[in-house]
C-alpha positions in Angstrom: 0.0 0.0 0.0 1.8 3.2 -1.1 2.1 6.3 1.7 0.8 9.3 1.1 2.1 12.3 3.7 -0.1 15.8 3.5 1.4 18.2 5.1 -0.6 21.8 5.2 -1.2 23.8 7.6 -5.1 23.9 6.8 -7.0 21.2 8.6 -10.0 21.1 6.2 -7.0 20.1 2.9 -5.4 16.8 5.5 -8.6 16.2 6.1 -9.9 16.2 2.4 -6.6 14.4 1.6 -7.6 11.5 3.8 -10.9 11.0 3.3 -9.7 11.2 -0.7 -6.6 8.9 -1.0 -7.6 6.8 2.0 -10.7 4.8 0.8 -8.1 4.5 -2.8 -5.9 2.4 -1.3 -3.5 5.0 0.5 -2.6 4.7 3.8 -2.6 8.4 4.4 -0.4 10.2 7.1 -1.1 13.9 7.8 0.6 16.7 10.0 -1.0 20.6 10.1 3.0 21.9 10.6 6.2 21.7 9.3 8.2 20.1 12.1 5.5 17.8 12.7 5.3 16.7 9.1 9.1 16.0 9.3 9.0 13.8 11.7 6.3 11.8 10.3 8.3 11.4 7.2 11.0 9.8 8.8 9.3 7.5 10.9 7.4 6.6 8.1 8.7 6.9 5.3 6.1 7.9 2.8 6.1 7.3 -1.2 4.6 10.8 -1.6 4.5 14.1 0.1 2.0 16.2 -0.5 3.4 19.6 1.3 2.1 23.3 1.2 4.5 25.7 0.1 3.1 28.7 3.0 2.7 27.7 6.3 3.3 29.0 9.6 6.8 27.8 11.3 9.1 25.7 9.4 8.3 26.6 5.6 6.9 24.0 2.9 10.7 24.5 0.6 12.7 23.7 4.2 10.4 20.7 4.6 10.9 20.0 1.2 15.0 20.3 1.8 14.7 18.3 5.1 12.2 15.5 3.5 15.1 14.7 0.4 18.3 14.9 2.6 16.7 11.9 4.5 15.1 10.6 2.0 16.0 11.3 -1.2 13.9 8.4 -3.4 10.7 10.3 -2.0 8.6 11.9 -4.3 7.1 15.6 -3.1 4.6 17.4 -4.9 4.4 20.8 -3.6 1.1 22.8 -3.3 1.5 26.3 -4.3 -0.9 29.2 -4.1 -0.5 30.7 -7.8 1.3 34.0 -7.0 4.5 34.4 -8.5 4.4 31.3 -9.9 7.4 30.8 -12.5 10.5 31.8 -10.1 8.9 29.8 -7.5 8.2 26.7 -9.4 11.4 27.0 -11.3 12.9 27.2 -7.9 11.2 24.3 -6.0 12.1 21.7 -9.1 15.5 23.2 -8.7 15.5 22.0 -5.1 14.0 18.2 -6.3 10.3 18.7 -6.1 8.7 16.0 -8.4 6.0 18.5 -9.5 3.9 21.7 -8.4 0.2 22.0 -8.3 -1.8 25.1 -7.4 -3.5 25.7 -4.5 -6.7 25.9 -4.2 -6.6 22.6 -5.6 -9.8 22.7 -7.7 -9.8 19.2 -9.3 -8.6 15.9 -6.7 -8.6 13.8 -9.8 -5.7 16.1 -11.2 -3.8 15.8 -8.0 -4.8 12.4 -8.0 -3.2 11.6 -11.4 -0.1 13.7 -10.4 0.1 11.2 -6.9 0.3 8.4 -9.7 3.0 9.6 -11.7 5.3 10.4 -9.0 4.7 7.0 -7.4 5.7 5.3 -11.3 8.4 7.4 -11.2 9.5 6.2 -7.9 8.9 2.3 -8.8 10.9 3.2 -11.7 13.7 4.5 -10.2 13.9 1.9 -7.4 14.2 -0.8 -10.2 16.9 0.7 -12.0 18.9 2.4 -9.2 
């Protein structure tokens, strides 16, 4: 069963997250901060992380840093309200994001389908590496 980690500092999005990804086979971990998300991910090492770019405390591209270092197979799809858009996506790729996606996130099934991809690409790169 693949792991999913949401981290956002919104409780209604971890919430929507699980009762999305959980009933599609998911086991689904979620943490509303930072720090709290990073200590999830390594205890449990999830296939994908789902993590908000803004939140209070420890930002979404320091979680993203922390998340690789430890991990660096791990596929994170960052969630990105659409201001500024180019430098920062440019910038969070740059860093080893697998993908953006912009916040609000109006369509699960996109999100869903970029969940999919990253988790190929991870099965992918776990055969050949």
């Amino acid at each position: 069963m693949p792991k999913l980690l949401s981290i956002d500092d919104e409780v209604e999005f971890t919430n929507l997250m699980q009762n999305y990804f959980g009933p599609r086979g998911y086991e689904v971990f979620v943490a509303n901060q930072g720090d709290s998300g990073l200590v999830i991910a390594k205890r449990e090492k999830p296939d994908v992380c789902l993590i908000d770019l803004k939140m209070p405390g420890l930002h979404g591209d320091d979680v993203l840093r922390e998340i690789l270092l430890d991990q660096p197979d791990a596929k994170c799809i960052m969630i990105t309200a659409s201001e500024g858009e180019g430098k920062t996506r440019a910038k969070l790729m740059k860093m080893g994001a697998f993908t953006t996606f912009d916040k609000p996130v109006t369509s699960l099934k996109d999100l869903e389908e970029k969940v999919r991809q990253a988790l190929a690409s991870r099965m992918n790169g776990e055969k050949n590496g």
